[in-house]
N, CA, C and O atoms as a GROMACS GRO file, in nm:
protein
  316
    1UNK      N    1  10.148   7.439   9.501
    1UNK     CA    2  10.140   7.574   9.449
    1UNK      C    3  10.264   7.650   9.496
    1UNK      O    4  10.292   7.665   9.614
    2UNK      N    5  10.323   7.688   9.412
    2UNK     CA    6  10.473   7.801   9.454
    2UNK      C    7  10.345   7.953   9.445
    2UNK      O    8  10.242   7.998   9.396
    3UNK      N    9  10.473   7.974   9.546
    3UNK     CA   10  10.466   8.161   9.616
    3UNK      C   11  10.587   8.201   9.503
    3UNK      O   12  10.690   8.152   9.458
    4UNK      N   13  10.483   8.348   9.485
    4UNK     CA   14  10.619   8.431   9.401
    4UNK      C   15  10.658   8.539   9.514
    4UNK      O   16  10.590   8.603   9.594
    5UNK      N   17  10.781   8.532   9.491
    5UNK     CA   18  10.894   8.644   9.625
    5UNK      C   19  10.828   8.779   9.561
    5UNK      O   20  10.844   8.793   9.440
    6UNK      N   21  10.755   8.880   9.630
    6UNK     CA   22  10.767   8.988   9.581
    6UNK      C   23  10.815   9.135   9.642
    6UNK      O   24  10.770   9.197   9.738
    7UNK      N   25  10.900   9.161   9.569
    7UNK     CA   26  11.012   9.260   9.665
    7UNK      C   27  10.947   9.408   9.633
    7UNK      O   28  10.881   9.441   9.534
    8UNK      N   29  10.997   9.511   9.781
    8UNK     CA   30  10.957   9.631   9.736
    8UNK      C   31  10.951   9.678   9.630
    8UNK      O   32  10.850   9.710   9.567
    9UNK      N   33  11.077   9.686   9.598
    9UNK     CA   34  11.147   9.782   9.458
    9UNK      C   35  11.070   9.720   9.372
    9UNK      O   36  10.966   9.778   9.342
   10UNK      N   37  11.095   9.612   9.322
   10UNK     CA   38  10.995   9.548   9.209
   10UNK      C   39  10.836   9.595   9.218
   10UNK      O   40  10.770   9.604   9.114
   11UNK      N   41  10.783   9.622   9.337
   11UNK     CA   42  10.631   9.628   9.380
   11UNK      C   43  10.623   9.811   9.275
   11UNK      O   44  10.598   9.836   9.157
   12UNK      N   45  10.666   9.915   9.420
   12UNK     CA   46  10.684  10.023   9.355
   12UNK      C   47  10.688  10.051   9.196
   12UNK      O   48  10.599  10.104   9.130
   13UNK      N   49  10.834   9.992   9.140
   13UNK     CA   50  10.855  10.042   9.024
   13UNK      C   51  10.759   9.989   8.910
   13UNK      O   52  10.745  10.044   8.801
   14UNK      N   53  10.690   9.867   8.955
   14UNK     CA   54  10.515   9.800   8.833
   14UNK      C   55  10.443   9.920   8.872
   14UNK      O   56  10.390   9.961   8.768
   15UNK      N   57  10.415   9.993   8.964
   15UNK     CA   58  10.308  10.052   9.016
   15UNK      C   59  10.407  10.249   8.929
   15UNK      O   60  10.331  10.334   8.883
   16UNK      N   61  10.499  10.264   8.929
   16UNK     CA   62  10.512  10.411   8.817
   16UNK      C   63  10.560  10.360   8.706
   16UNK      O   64  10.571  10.451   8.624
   17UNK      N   65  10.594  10.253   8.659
   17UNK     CA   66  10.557  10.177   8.521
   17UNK      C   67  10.388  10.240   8.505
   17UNK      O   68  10.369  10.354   8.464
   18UNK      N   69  10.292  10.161   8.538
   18UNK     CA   70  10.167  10.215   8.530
   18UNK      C   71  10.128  10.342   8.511
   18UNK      O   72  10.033  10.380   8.442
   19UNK      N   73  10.221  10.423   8.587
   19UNK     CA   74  10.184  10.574   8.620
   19UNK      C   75  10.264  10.640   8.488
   19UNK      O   76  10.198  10.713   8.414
   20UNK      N   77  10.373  10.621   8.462
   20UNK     CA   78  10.417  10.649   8.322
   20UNK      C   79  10.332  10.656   8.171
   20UNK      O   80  10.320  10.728   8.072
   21UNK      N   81  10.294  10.553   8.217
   21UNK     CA   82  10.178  10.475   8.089
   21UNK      C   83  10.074  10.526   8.088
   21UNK      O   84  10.002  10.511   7.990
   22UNK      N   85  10.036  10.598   8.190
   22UNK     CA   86   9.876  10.651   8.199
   22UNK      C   87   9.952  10.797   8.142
   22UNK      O   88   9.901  10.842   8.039
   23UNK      N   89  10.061  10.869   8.196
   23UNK     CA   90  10.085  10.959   8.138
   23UNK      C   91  10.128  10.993   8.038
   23UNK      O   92  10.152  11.106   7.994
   24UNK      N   93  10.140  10.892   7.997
   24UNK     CA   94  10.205  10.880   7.805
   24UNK      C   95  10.055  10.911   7.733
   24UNK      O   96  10.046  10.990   7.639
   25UNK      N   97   9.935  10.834   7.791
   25UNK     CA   98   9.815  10.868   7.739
   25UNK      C   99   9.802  11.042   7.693
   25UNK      O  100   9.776  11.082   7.579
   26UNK      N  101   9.821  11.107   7.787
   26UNK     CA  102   9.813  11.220   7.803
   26UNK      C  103   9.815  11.322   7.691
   26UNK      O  104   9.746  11.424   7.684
   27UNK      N  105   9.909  11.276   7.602
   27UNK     CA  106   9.933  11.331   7.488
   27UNK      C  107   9.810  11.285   7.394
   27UNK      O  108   9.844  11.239   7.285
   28UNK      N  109   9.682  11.290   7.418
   28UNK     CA  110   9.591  11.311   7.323
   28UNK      C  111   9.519  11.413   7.315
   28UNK      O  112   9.528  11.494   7.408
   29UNK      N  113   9.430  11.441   7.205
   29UNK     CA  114   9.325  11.487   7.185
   29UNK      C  115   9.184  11.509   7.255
   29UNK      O  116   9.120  11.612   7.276
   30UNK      N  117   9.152  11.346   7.290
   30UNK     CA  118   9.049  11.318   7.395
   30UNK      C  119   9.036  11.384   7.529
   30UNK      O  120   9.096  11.350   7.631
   31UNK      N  121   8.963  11.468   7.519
   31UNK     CA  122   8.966  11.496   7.656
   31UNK      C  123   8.933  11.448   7.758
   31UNK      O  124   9.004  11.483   7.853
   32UNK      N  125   8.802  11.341   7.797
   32UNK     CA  126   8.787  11.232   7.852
   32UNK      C  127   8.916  11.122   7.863
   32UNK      O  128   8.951  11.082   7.974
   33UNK      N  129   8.968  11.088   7.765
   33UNK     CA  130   9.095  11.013   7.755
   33UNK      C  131   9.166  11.050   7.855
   33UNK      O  132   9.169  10.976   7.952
   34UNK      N  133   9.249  11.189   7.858
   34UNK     CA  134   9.322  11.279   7.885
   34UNK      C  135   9.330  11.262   8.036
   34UNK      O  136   9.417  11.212   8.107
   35UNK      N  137   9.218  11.317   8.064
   35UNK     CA  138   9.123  11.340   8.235
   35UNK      C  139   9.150  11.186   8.286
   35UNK      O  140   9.193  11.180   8.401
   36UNK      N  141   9.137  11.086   8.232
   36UNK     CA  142   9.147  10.964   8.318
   36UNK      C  143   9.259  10.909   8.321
   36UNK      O  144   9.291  10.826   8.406
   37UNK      N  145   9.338  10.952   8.223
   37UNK     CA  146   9.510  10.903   8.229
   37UNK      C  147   9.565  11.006   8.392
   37UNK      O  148   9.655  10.992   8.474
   38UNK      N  149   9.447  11.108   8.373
   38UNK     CA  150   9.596  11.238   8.478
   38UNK      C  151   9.533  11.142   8.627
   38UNK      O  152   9.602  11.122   8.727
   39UNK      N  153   9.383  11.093   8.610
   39UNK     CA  154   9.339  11.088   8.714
   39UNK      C  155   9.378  10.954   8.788
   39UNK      O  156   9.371  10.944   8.911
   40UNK      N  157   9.428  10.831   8.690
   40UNK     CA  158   9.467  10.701   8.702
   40UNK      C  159   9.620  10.756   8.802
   40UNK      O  160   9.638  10.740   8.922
   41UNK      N  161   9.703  10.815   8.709
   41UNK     CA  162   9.840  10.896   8.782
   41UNK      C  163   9.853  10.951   8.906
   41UNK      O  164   9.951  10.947   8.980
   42UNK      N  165   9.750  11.003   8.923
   42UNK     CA  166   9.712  11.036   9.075
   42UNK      C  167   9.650  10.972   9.118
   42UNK      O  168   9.594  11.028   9.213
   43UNK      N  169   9.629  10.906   9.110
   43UNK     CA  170   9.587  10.802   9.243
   43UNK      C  171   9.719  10.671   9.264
   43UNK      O  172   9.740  10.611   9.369
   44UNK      N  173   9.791  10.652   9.140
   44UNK     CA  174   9.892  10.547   9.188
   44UNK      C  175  10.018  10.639   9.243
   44UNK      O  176  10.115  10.590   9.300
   45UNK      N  177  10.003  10.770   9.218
   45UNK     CA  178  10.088  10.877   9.324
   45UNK      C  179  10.012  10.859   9.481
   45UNK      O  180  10.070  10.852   9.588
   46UNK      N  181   9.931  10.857   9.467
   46UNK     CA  182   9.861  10.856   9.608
   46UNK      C  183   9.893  10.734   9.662
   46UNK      O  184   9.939  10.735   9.776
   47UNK      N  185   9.880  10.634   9.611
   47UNK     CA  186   9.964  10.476   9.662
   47UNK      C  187  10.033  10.500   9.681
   47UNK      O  188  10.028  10.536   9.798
   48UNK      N  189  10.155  10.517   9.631
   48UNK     CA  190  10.305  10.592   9.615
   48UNK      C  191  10.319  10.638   9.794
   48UNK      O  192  10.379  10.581   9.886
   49UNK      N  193  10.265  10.720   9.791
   49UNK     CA  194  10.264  10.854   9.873
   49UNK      C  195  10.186  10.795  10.036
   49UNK      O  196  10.180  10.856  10.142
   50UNK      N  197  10.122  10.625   9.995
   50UNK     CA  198  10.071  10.600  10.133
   50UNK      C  199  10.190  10.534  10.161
   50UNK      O  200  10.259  10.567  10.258
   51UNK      N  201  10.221  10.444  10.083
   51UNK     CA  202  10.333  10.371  10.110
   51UNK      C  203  10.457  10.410  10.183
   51UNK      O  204  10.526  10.344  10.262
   52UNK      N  205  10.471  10.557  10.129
   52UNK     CA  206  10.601  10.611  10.199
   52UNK      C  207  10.574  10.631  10.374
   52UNK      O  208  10.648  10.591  10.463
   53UNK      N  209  10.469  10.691  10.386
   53UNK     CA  210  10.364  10.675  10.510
   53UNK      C  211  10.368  10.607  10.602
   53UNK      O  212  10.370  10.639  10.720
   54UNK      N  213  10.369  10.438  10.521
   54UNK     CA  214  10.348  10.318  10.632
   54UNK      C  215  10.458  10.253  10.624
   54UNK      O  216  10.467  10.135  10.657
   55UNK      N  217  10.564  10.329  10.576
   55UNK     CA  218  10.653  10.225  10.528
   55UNK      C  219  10.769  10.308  10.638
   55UNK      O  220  10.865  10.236  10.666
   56UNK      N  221  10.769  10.424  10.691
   56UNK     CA  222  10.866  10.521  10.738
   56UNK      C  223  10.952  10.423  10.848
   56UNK      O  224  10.893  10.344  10.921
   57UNK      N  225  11.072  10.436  10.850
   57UNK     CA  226  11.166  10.312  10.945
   57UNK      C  227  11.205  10.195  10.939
   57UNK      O  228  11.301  10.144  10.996
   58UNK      N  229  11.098  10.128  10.838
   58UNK     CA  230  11.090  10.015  10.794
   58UNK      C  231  11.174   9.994  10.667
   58UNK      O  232  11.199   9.874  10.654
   59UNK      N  233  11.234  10.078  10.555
   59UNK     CA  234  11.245  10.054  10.455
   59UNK      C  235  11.421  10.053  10.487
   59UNK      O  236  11.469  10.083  10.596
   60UNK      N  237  11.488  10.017  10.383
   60UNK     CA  238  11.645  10.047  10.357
   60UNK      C  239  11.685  10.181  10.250
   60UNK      O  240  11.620  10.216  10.152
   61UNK      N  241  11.774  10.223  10.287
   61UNK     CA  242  11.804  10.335  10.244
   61UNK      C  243  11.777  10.303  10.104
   61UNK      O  244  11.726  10.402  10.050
   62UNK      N  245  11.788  10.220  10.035
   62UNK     CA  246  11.822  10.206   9.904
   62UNK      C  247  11.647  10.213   9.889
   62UNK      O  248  11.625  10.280   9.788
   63UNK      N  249  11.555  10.182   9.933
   63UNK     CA  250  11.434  10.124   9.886
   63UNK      C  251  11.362  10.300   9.892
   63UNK      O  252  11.309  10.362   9.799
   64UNK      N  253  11.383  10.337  10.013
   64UNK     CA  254  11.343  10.476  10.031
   64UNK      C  255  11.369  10.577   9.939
   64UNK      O  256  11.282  10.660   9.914
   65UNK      N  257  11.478  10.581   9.886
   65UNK     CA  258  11.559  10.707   9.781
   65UNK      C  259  11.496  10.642   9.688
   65UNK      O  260  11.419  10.721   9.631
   66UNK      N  261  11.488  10.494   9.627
   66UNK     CA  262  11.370  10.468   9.513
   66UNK      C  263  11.265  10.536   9.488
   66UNK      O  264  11.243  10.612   9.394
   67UNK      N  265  11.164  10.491   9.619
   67UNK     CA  266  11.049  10.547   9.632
   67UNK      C  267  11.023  10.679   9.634
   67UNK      O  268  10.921  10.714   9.575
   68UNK      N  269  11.110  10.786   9.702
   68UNK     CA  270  11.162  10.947   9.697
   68UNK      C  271  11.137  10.989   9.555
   68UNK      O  272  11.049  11.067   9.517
   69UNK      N  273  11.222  10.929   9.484
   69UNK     CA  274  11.253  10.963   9.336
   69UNK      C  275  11.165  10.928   9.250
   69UNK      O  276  11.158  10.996   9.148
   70UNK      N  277  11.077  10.818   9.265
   70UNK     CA  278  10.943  10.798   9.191
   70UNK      C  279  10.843  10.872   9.202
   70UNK      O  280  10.774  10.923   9.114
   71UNK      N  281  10.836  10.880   9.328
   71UNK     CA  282  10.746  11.005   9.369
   71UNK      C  283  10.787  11.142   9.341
   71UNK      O  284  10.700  11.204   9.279
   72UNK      N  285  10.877  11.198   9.364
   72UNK     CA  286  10.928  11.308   9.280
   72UNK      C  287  10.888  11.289   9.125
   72UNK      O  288  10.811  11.367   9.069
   73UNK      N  289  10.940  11.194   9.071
   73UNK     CA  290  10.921  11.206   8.918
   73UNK      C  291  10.763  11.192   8.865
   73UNK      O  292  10.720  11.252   8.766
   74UNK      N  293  10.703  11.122   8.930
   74UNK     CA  294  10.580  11.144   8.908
   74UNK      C  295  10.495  11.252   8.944
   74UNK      O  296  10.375  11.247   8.916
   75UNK      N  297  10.542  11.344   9.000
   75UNK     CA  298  10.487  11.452   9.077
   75UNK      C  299  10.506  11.562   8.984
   75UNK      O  300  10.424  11.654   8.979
   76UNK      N  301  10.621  11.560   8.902
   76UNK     CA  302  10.668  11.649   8.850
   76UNK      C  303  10.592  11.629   8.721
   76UNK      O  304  10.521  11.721   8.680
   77UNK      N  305  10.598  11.534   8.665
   77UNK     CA  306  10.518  11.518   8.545
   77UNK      C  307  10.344  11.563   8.556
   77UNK      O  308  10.262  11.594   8.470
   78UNK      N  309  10.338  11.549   8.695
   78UNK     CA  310  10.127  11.588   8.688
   78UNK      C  311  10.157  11.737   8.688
   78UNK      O  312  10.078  11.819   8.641
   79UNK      N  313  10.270  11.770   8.740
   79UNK     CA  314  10.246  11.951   8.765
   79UNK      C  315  10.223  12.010   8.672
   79UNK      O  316  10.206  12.132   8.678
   0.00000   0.00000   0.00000
């Protein structure tokens, strides 16, 4: 059985891929629809947002300003 390598950046950016997609939902009618796209978004902001958490010292500059900016951009879009 092979192991797949799985790297921060790649981890993060599947996880506001997701969060994008739930907010693309957003643009409906449904209001139930609507409510579970904002609510799916916030909670993979909240992943987001533990990660930065447990991750503080540990990360490389490059991985951190990723994560900064995802989280920013996703933050900005629920506001």
């Amino acid at each position: 059985m092979s192991t797949i390598n799985v790297e921060f950046n790649n981890y993060i950016t599947d996880l506001a891929h997701g969060a994008f997609e739930q907010l693309n939902n957003t643009d409906t009618n449904d209001i139930t629809e609507k409510a579970k796209a904002i609510a799916l978004s916030n909670y993979t902001l909240g992943v987001l947002r533990m990660l930065r958490g447990k991750t503080v010292g540990n990360l490389k500059e490059e991985e951190r300003q990723l994560l900064d900016a995802i989280i920013k951009e996703i933050s900005e879009k629920l506001a």
